[in-house]
C-alpha positions in Angstrom: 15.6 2.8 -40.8 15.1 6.2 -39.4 15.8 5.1 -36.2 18.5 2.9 -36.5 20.3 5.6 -39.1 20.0 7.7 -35.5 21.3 5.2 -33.0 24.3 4.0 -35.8 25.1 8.0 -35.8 25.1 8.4 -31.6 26.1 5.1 -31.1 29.1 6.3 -28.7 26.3 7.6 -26.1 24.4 4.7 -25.9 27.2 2.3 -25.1 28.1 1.6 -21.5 31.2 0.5 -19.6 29.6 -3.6 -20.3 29.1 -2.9 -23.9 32.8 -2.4 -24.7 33.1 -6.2 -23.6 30.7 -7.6 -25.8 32.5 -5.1 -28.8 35.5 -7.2 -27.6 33.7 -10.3 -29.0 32.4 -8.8 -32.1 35.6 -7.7 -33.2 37.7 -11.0 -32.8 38.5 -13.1 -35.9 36.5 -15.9 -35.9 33.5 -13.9 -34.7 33.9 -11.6 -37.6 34.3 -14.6 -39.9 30.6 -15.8 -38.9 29.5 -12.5 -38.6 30.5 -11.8 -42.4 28.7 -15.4 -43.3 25.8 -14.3 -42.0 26.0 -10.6 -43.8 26.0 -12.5 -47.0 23.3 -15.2 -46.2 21.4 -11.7 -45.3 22.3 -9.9 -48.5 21.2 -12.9 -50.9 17.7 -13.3 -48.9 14.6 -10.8 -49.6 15.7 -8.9 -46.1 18.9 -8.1 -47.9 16.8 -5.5 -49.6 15.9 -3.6 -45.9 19.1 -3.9 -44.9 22.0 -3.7 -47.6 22.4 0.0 -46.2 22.7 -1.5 -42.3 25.2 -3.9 -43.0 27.4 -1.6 -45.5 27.7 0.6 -42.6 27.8 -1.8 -40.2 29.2 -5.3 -41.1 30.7 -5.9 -37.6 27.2 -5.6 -36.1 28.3 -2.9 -33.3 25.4 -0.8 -33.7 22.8 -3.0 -32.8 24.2 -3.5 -29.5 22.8 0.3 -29.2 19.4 -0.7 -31.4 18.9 -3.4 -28.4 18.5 -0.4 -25.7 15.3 0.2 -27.2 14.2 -2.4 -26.0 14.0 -1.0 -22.2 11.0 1.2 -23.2 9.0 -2.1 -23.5 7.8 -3.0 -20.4 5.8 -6.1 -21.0 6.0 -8.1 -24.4 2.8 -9.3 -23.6 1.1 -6.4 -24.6 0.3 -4.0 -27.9 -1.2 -1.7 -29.5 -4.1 -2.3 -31.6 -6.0 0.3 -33.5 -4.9 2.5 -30.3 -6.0 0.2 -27.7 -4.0 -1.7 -25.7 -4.8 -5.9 -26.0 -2.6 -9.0 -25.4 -0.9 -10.5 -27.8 -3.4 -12.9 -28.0 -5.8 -10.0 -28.4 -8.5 -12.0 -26.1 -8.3 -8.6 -23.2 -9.0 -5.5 -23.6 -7.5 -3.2 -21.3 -8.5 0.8 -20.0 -6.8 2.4 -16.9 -9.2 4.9 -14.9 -7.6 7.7 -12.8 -10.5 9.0 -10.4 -10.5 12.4 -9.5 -10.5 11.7 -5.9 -7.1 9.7 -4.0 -8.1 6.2 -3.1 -8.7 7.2 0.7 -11.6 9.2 -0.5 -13.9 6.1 -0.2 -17.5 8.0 -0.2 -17.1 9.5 -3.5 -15.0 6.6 -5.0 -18.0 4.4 -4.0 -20.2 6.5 -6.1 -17.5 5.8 -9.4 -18.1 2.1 -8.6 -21.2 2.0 -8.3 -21.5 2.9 -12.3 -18.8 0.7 -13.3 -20.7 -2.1 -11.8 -24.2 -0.9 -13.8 -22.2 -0.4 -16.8 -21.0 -4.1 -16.5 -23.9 -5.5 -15.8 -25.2 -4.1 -18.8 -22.3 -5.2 -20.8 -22.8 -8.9 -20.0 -26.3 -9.0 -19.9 -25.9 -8.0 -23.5 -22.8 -9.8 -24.4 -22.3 -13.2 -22.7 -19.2 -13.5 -24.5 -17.9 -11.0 -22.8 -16.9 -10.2 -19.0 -15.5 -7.0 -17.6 -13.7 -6.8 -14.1 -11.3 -4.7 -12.6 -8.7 -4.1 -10.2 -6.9 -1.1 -8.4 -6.1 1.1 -5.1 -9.5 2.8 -5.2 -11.5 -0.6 -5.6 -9.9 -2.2 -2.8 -10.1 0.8 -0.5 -14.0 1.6 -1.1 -14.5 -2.6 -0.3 -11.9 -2.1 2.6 -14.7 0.8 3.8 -18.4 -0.9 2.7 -17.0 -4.2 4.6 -16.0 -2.1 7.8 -18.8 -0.8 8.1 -21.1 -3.9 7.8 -18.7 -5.0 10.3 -18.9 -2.1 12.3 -22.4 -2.5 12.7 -22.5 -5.9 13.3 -19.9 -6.1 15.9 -21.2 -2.8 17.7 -25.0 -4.1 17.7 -23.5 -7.6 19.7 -21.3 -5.5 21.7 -24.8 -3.1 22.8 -26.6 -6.1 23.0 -24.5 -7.7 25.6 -23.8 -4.8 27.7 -27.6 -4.0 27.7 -27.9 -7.8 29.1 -25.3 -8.1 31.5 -25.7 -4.4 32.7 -29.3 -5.6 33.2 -28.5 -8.6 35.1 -25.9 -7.1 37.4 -27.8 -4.1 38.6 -31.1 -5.2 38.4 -32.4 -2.2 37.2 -34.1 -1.5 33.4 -32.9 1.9 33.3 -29.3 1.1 33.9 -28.0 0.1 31.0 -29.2 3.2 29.1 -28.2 5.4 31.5 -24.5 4.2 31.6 -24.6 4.0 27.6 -25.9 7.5 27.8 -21.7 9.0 28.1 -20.7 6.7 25.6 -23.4 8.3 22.7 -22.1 11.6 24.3 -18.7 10.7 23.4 -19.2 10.1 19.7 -21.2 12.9 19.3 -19.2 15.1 21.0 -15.8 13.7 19.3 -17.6 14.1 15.7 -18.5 17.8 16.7 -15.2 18.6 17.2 -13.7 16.9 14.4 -16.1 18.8 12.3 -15.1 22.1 13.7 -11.0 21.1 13.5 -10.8 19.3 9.7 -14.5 19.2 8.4 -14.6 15.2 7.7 -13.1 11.9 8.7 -12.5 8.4 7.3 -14.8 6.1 7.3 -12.2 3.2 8.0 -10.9 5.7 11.1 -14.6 6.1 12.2 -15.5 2.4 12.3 -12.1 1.4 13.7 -12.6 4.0 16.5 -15.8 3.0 17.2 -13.8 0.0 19.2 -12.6 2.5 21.3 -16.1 3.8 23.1 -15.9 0.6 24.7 -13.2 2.4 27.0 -15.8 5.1 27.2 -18.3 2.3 28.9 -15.7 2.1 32.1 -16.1 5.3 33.0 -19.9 5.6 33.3 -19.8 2.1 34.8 -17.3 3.3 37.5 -19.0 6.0 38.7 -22.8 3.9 38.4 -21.1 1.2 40.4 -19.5 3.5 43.3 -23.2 5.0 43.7 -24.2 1.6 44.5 -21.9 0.8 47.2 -21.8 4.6 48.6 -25.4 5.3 48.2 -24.3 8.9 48.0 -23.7 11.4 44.4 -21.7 13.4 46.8 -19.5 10.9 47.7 -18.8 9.5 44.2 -18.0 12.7 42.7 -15.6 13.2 45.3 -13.9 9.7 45.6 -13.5 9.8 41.5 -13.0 13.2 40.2 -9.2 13.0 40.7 -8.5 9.1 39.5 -11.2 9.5 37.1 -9.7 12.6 35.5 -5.9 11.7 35.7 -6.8 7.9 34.4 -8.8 9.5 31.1 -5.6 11.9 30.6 -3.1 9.3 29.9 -5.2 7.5 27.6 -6.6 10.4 25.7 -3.0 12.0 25.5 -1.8 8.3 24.1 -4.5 8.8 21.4 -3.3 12.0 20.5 0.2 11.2 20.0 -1.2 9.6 16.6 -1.5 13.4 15.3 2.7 12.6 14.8 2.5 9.8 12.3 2.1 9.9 9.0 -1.0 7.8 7.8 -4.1 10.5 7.4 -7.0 7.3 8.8 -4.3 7.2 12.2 -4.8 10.6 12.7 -8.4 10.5 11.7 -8.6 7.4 14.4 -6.4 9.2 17.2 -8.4 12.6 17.0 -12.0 10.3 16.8 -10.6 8.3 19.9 -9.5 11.0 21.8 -12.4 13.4 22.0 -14.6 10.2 22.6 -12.8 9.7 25.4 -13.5 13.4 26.5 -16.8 13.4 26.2 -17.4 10.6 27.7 -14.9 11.5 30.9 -17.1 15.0 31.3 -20.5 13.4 31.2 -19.9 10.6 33.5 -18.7 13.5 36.3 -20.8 16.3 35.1 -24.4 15.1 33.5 -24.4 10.9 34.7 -24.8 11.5 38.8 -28.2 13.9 37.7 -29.1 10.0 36.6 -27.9 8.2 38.9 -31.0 7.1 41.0 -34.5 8.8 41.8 -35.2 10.7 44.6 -36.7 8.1 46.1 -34.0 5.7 45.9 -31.8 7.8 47.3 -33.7 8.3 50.5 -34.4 4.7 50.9 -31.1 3.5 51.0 -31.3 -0.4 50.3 -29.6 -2.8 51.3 -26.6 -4.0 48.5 -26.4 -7.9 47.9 -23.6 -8.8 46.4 -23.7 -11.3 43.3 -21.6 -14.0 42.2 -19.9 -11.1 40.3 -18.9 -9.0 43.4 -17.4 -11.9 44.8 -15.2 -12.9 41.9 -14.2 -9.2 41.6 -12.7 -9.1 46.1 -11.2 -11.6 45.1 -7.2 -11.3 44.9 -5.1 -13.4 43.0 -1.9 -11.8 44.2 -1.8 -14.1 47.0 -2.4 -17.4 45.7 1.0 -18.9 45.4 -0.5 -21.3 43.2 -1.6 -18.6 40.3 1.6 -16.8 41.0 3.7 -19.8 40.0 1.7 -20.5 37.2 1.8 -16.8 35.9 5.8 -16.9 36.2 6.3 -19.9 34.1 3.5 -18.6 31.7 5.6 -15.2 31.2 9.2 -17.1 31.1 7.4 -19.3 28.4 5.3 -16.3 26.3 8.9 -14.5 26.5 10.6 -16.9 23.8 7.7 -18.0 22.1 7.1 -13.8 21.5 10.6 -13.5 19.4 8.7 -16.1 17.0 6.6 -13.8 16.0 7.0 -11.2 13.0 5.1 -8.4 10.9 3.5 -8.5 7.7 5.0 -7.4 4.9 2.4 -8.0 2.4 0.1 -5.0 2.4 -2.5 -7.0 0.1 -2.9 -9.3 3.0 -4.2 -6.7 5.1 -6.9 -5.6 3.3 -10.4 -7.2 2.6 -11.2 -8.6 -0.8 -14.7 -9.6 -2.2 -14.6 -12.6 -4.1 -15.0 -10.5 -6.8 -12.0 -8.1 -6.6 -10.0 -11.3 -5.8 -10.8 -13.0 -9.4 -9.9 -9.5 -11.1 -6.4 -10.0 -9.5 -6.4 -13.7 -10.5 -7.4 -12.6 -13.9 -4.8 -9.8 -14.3 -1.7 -11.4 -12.7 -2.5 -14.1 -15.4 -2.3 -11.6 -18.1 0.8 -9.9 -16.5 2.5 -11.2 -13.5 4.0 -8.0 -12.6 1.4 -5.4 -13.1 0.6 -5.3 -9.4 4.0 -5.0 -8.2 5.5 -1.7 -10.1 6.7 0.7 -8.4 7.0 3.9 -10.4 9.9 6.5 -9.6 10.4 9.6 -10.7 13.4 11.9 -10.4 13.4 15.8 -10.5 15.7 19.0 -10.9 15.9 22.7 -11.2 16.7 22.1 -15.6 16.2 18.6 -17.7 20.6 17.6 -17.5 19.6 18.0 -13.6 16.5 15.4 -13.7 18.4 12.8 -16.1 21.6 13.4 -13.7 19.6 12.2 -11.0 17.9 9.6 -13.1 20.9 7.6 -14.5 22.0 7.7 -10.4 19.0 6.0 -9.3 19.2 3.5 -12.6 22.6 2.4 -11.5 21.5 1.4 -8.1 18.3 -0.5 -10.0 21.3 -2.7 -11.9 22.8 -3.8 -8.8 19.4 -4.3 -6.9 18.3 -6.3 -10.3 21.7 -8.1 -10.5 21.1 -9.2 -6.3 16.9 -10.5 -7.8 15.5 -8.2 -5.6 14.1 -6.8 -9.1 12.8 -8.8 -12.0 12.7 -5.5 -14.8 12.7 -2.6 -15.2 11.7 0.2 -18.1 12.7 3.7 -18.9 13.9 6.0 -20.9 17.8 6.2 -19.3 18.9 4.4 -22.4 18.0 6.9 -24.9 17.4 10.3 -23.0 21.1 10.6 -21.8 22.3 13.9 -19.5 25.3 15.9 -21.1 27.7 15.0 -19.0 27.8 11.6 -19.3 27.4 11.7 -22.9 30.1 13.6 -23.0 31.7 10.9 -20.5 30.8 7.8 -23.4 32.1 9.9 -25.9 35.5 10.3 -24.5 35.2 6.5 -23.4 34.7 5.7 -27.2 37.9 7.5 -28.8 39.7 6.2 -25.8 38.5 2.5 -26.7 39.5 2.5 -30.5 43.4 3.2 -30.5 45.0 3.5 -34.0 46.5 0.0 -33.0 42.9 -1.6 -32.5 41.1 0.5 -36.0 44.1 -1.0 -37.6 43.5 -4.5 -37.2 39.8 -4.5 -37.3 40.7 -3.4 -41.2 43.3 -5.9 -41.6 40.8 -8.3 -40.3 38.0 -7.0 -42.4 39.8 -6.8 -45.8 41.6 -10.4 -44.9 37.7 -12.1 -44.3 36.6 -10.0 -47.0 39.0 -11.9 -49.6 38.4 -14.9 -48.3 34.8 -15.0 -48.3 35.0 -13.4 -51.9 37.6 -16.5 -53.1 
């Protein structure tokens, strides 16, 4: 009663420029007519007793056009309060928001919070098989976006070792080989993670294992200068014939990796800086340590004769002048050129990350329970004094109508309706007196007092 005696008093503020329409209805004859019907029904019923006082002041029903914009602080009628906890209506879920102490990109801590949540449930449903706990959020998908990168990491890297080690074997013959060409690649990553440490003191985990796809560039340049020194015979000649190509080639793909530094994402700039000093260290010990590696003393004064594999012929050979291949790579690229317009970007973030099993069930669960809890967006408007922040807040809630009237939004919540700035209360007001002419308060009474004496008769 408090709180509608306060809206009944104010009501001018709360009433927009769509409101006066629906007063339009309220105050015609006939609606008055069944408007006063029901205020009797009302007043001859057990709710009379609540509300004699609301329909005495109010037996038009204009106020509770302003009691109704209370109802833009509920967000979700699907939820309540219950002994202070929040439950569904059907009071079958429980729910509790966590805010970590650390920002979702922090995985290697976060992991550590998840890591008791899942002992704590475990314990819970060992104990209760009634019961089962789950949940959902930034920080949970990130921390399974890092664990399953890493797995990957690994798994991927240990093929991709395994099959240079092979085919480096096979191709030059030698046991040594691969380890020695792998040796500027280990540099790389060492020296990249060095100098990260010394620039920022840590990196992402998601940068460092998506980077790690990148020291397979860092393979070419050992194998460049391993593979001259088998065709030249001589250290001196390969440092000479690759110093300049070697060192202007590493340049444009280093300085490509540094452009990330410009971008906004933290894990790109995390990835460029991991990238890019890889890519040094690994240019500076293939021309400065590798050709101390390159091949015995012995080997190098025997000089042996090179036979060239099956792979040293496919590699002389030149495409470019096959008319054949050249045709087909025309019509390939005329064809690739329309089909390429086809395709388009992924607007679903949730798509792009991993999801156990697990964390997919929790956002089963809690879409079930509340279709839109994982699509809010929260916004939140500042200034220099309160009037300034609600100034700028009713300006961004205007352009929410007209997005929600297009159904690009399906709700929205907040306090705009109640928590009005002083100039546009002053605005409403002025909008009010200007609404209710002496004309119009005239024949509201003459309508009143005539539907009065005939519901009385």
């Amino acid at each position: 009663m408090d709180l509608f005696g306060t809206i009944s008093e104010r009501l001018p503020i709360y009433l927009n420029e769509k409101d006066y329409q629906t007063i339009d209805t309220l105050i015609t004859p006939d609606k008055i007519k069944a408007t006063l019907t029901q205020d009797i029904r009302t007043l001859t019923s057990p709710a009379g007793i609540a509300l004699k006082n609301i329909i005495s002041n109010d037996p038009v029903g204009i106020s509770y056009i302003g009691l109704k914009k209370l109802q833009q602080l509920q967000y979700d009628e699907n939820f309540e309060l219950y002994d202070s906890y929040i439950v569904t209506k059907d009071h079958k879920n429980l729910l509790m928001f966590i805010t970590p102490a650390y920002a979702p990109n922090n995985t290697g801590k976060n992991a550590l919070l998840f890591e008791g949540l899942d002992k704590i449930i475990d314990s819970l449903d060992n104990n209760n098989k009634n019961i089962s706990t789950t949940y959902f959020g930034a920080a949970a998908v990130s921390v399974g976006n890092a664990l399953q990168l890493r797995k990957d990491t690994i798994f991927t890297q240990g093929i991709t070792l395994f099959f240079l080690i092979v085919f480096l074997g096979f191709y030059f013959k030698k046991k040594r080989a691969p380890v020695v060409i792998l040796v500027p690649v280990l540099f790389g990553a060492l020296f990249s993670l060095a100098a990260i440490y010394f620039i920022k003191g840590s990196i992402s985990v998601i940068a460092l294992g998506v980077g790690s796809v990148v020291l397979g560039i860092a393979v070419n340049y050992s194998l460049h200068v391993f593979n001259h020194y088998r065709h030249t015979r001589s250290i001196e000649q390969v440092i000479k014939d690759l110093a300049m190509p070697l060192t202007v080639g590493s340049f444009t793909t280093i300085g490509g990796f540094f452009c990330l530094e410009f971008v906004e994402s933290e894990m790109l700039k995390d990835l460029g800086l991991f990238a890019a000093f890889s890519l040094i260290g690994a240019s500076l010990c293939s021309l400065i340590f590798l050709p101390h590696f390159l091949a015995t003393k012995k080997e190098q004064e025997e000089h042996e004769e090179i036979e060239f594999s099956w792979i040293d012929k496919i590699a002389r050979y030149n495409p470019e002048y096959n008319k054949y291949i050249v045709t087909i790579i025309f019509l390939l690229t005329i064809f690739f050129y329309y089909t390429a317009q086809n395709v388009g970007f992924e607007s679903d973030m949730m798509k792009m990350n991993y999801m156990s099993a697990k964390l997919k069930a929790s956002q089963a669960k809690l879409d079930k329970i509340n279709q839109y809890s994982l699509q809010s967006i929260y916004l939140v408007t500042e200034g220099k004094t309160l009037d300034d922040a609600l100034v700028n807040n009713e300006k961004v809630v205007s352009k929410i109508e007209v997005l929600k009237d297009k159904h690009f939004i399906t709700k929205f919540s907040g306090v705009s309706s109640l928590i009005i700035s002083d100039s546009l209360q002053r605005e409403r007001i002025a909008r009010w007196k200007a609404y209710w002419t002496a004309e119009k308060k005239q024949q509201l009474l003459a309508t009143l007092e005539k539907r009065r004496c005939s519901i009385r008769v």
